[in-house]
VMD Tcl script that builds the backbone (N, CA, C; Angstrom):
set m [mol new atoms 285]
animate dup $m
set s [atomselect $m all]
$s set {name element resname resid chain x y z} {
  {N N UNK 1 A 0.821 -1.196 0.000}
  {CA C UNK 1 A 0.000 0.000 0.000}
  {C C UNK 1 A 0.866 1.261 0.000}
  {N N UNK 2 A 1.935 1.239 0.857}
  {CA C UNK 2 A 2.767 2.307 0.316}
  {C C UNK 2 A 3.153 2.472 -0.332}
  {N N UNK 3 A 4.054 1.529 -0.999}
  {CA C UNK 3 A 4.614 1.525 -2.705}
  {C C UNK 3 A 3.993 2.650 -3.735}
  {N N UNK 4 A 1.855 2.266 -3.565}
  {CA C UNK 4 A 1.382 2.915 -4.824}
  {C C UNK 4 A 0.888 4.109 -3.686}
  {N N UNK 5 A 1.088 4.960 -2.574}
  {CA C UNK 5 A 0.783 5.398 -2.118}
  {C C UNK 5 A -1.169 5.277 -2.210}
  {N N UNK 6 A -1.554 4.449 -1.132}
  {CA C UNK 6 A -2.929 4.547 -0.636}
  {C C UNK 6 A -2.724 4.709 0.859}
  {N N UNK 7 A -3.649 4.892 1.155}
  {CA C UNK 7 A -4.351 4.876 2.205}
  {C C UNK 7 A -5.822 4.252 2.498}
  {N N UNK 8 A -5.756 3.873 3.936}
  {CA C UNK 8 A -7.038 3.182 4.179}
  {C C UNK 8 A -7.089 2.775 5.865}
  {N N UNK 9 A -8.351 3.284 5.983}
  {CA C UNK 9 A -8.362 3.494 7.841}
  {C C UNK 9 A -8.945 2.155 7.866}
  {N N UNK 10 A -7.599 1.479 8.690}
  {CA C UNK 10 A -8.046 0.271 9.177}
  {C C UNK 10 A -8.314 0.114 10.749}
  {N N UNK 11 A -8.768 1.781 10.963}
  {CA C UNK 11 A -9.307 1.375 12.629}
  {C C UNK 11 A -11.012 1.568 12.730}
  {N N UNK 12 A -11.683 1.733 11.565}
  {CA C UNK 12 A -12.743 1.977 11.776}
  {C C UNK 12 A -13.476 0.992 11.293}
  {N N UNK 13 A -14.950 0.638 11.783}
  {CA C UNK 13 A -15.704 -0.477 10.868}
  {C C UNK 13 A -16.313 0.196 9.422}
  {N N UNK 14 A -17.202 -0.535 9.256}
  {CA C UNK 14 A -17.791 0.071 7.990}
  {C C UNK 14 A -18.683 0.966 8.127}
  {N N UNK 15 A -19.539 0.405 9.603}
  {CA C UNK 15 A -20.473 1.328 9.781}
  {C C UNK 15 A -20.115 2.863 9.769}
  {N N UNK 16 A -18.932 2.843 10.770}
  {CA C UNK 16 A -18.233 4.246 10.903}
  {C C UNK 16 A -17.650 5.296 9.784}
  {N N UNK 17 A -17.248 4.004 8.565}
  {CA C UNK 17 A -16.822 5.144 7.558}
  {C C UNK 17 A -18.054 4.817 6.547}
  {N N UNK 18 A -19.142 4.577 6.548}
  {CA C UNK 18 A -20.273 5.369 6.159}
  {C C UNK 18 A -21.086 6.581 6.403}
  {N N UNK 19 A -20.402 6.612 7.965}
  {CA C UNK 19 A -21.109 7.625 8.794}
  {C C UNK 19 A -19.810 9.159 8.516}
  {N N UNK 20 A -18.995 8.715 8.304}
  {CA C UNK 20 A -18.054 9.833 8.311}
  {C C UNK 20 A -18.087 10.248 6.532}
  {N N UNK 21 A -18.266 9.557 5.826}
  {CA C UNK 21 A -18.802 10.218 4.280}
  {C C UNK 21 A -20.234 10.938 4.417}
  {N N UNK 22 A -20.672 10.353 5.041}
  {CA C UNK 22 A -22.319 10.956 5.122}
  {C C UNK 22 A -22.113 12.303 5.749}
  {N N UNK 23 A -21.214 12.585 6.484}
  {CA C UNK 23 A -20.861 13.884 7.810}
  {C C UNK 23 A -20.175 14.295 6.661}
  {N N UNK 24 A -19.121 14.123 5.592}
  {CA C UNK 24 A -18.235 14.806 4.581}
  {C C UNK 24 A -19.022 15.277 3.940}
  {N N UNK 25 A -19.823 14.665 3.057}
  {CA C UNK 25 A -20.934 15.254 2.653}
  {C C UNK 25 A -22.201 16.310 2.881}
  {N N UNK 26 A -21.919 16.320 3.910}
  {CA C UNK 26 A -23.343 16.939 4.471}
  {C C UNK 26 A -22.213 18.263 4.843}
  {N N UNK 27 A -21.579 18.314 5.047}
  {CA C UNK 27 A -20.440 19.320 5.306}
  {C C UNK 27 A -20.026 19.993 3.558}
  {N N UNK 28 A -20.137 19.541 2.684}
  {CA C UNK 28 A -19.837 19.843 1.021}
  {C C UNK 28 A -21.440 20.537 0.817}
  {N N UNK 29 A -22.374 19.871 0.653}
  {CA C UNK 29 A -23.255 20.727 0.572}
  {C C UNK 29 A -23.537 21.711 0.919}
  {N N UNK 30 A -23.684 21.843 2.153}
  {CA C UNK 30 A -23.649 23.492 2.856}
  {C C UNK 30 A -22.883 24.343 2.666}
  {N N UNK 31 A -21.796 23.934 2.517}
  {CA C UNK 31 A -20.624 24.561 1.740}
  {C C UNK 31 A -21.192 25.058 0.087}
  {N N UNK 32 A -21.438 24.681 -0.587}
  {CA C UNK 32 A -21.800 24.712 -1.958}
  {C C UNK 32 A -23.394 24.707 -2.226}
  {N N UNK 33 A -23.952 24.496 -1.952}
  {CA C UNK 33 A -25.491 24.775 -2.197}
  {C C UNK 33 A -26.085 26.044 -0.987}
  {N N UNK 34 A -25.847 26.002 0.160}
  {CA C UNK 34 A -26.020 26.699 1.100}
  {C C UNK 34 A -25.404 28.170 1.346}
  {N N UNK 35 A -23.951 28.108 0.948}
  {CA C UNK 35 A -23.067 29.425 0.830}
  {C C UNK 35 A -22.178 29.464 2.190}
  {N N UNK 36 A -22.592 28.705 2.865}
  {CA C UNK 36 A -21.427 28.625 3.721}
  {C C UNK 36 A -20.093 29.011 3.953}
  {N N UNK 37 A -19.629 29.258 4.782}
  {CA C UNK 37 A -17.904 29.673 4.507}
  {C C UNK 37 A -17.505 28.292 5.202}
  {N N UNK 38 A -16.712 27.387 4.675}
  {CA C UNK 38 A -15.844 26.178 5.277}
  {C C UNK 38 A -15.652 26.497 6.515}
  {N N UNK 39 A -14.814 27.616 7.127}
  {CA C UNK 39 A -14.470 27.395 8.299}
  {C C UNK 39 A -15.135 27.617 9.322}
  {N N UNK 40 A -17.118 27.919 8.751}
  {CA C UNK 40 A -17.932 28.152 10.049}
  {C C UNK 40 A -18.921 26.752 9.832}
  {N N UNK 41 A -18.574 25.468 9.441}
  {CA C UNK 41 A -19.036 24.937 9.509}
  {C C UNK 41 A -18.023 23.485 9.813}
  {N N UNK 42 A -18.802 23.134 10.958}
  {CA C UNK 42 A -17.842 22.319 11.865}
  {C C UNK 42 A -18.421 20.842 12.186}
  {N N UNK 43 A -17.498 19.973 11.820}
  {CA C UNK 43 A -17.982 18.476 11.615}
  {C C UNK 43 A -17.162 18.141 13.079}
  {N N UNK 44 A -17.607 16.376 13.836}
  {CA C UNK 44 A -16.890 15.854 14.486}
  {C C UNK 44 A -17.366 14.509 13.729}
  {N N UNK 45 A -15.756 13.861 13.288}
  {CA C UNK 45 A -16.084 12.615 13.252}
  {C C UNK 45 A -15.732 11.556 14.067}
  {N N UNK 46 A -15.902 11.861 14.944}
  {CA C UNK 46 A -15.797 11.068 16.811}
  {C C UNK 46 A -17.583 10.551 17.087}
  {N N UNK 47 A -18.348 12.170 16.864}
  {CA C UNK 47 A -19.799 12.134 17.306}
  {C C UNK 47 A -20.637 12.091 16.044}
  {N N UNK 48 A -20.030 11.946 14.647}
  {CA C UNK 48 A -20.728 12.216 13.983}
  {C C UNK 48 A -22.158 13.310 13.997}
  {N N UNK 49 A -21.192 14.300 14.318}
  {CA C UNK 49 A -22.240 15.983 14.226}
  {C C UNK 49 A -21.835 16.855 13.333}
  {N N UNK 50 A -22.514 17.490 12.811}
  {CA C UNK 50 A -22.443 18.578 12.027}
  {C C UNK 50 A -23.348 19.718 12.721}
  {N N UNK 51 A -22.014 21.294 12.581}
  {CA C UNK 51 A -22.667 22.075 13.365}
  {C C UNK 51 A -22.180 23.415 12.377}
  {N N UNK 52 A -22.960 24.475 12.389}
  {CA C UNK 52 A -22.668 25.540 11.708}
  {C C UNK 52 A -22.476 26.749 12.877}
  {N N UNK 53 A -21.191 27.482 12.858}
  {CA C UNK 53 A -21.017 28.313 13.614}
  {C C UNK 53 A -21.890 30.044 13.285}
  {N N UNK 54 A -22.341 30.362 14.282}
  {CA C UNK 54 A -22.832 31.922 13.951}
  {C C UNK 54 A -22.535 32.699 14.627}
  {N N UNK 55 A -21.619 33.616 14.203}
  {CA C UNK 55 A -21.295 34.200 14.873}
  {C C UNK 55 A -20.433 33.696 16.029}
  {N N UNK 56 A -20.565 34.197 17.141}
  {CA C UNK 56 A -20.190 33.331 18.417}
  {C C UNK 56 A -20.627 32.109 19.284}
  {N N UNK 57 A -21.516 31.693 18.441}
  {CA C UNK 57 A -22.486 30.732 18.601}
  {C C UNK 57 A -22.419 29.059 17.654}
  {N N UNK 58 A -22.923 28.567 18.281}
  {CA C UNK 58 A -22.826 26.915 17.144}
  {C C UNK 58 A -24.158 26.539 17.360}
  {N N UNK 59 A -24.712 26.295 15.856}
  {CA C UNK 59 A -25.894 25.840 15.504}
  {C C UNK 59 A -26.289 24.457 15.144}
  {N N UNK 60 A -26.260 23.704 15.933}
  {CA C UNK 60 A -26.717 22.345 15.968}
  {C C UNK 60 A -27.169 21.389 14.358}
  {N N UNK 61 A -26.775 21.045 13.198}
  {CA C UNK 61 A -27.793 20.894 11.820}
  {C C UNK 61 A -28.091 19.469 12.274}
  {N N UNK 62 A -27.071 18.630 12.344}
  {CA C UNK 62 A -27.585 16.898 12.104}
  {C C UNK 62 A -26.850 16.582 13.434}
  {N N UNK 63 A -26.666 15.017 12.702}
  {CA C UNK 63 A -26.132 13.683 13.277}
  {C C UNK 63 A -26.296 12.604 12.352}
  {N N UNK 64 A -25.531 11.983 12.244}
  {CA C UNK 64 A -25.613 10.848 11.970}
  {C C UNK 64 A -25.293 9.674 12.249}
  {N N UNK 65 A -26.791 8.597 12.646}
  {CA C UNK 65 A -26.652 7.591 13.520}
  {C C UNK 65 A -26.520 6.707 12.668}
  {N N UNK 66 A -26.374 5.757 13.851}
  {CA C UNK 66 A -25.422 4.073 13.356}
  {C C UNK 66 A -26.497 3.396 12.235}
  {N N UNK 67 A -27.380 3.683 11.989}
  {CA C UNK 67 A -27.668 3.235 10.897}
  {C C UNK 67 A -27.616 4.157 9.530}
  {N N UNK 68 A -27.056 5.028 9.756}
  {CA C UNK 68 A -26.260 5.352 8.692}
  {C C UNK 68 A -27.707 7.287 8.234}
  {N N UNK 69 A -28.620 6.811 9.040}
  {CA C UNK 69 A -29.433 8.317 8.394}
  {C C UNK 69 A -28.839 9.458 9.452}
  {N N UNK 70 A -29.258 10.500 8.993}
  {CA C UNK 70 A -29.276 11.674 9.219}
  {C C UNK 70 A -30.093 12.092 9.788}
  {N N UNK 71 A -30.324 12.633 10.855}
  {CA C UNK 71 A -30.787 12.898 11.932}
  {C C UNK 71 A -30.597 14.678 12.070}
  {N N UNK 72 A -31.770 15.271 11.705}
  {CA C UNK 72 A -31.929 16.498 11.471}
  {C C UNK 72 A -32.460 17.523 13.078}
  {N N UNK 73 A -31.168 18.624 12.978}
  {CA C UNK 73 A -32.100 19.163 14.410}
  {C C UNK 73 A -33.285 19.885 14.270}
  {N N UNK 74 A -33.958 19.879 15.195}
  {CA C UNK 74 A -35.400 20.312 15.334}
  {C C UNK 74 A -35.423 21.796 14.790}
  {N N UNK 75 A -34.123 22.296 14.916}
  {CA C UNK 75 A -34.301 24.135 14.397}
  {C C UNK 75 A -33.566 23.946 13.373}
  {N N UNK 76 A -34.145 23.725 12.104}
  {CA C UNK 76 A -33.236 23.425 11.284}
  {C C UNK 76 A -33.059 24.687 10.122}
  {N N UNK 77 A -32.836 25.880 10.846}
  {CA C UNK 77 A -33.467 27.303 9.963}
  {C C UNK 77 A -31.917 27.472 8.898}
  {N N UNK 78 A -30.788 27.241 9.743}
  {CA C UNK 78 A -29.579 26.715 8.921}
  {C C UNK 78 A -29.215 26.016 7.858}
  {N N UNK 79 A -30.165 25.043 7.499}
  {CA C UNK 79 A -30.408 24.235 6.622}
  {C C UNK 79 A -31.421 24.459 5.348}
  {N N UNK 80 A -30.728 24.667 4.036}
  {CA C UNK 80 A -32.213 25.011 3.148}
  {C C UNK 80 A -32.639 23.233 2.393}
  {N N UNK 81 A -33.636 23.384 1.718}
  {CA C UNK 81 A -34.312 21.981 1.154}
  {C C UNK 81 A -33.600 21.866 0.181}
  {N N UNK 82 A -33.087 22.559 -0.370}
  {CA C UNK 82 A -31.734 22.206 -1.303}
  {C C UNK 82 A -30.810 20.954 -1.028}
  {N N UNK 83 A -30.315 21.530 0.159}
  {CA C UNK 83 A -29.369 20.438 1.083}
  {C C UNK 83 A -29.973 19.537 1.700}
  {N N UNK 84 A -31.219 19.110 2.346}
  {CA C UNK 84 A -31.866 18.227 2.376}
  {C C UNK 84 A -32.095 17.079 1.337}
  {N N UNK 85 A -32.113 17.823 0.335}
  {CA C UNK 85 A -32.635 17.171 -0.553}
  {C C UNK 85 A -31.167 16.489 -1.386}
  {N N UNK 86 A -30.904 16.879 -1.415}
  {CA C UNK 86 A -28.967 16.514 -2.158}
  {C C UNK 86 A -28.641 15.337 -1.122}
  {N N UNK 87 A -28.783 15.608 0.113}
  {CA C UNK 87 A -28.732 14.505 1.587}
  {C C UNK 87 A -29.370 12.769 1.261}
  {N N UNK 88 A -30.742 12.817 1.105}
  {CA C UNK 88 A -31.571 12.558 0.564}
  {C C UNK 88 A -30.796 11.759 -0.541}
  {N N UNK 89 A -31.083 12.604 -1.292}
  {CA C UNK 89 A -30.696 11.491 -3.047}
  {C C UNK 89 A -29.217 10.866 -2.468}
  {N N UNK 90 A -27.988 11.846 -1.949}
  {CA C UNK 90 A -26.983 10.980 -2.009}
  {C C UNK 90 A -27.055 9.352 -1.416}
  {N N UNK 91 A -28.267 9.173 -0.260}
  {CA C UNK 91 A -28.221 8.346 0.770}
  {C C UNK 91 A -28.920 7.247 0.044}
  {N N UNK 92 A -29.850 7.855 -0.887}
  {CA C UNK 92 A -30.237 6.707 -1.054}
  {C C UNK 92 A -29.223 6.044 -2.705}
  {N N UNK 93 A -28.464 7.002 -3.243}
  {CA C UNK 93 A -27.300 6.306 -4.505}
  {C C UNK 93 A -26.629 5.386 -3.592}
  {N N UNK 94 A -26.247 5.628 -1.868}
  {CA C UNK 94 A -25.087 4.706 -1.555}
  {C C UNK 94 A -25.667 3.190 -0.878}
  {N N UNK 95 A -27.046 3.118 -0.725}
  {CA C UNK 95 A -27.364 1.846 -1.265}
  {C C UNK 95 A -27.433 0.429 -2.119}
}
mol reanalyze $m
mol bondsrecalc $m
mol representation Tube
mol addrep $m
């Protein structure tokens, strides 16, 4: 694997790096459909959360649980149906 230079996280299961593309993703959209600036929008892929900063503040958007959906917060005024919807179609192509 080094030879052809790859990489590949062999500490995580599968479940986990489904959940951490789904959090990459959901982090690209908002970025690009939403207008976001990258650096006010803040992923953990420990908790699988996605959070958008305002100002001095952090705005709660998802989660994503072990079965792999997205888990939307209740104030989701951060979020347009654009990005929902891009969420959406991607989840169900990685089926």
């Amino acid at each position: 694997m080094k030879e052809n230079k790859l990489w590949a996280s062999e500490n995580r299961s599968p479940t986990e790096r489904r959940q951490c593309k789904l959090v990459s993703k959901l982090k690209k959209f908002l970025i690009e459909h939403d207008k976001q600036d990258p650096k006010n929008v803040i992923v953990s892929y420990k908790w699988f959360h996605v959070r958008v900063r305002n100002g001095r503040t952090f705005a709660h958007v998802a989660t994503v649980n072990e079965d792999g959906e997205v888990q939307w917060a209740e104030d989701i005024g951060q979020v347009s149906a654009t990005v929902k919807e891009c969420m959406a179609e991607f989840e169900a192509n990685m089926e």
